[in-house]
C-alpha positions, 0 to 999 in steps of 0.5 A: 493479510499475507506475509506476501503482501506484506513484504510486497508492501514494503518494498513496493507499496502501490503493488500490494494494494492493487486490489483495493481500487484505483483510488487507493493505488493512487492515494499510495502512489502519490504518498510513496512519491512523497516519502517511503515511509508514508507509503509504507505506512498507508499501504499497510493501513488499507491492507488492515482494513477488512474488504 
């Protein structure tokens, strides 16, 4: 995990996990819909996750 994509998960979670799929990018749009903070967070979860 980069610094790079951290901060792109912070500021805009649904980019930094384009390369995890679609579903993921979808599962993180809908929570950063919901709330800024649960987007943050799944986004930051699914770019931990080893590929």
């Amino acid at each position: 995990m980069s610094i790079f994509r951290v901060i792109l998960a912070i500021v805009f979670p649904p980019l930094a996990v384009v390369d995890y799929g679609c579903g993921s990018v979808l599962i993180v749009f809908i929570l950063t819909l919901a709330g800024w903070i649960p987007g943050v967070i799944a986004a930051l979860i699914i770019l931990n996750r080893s590929k």
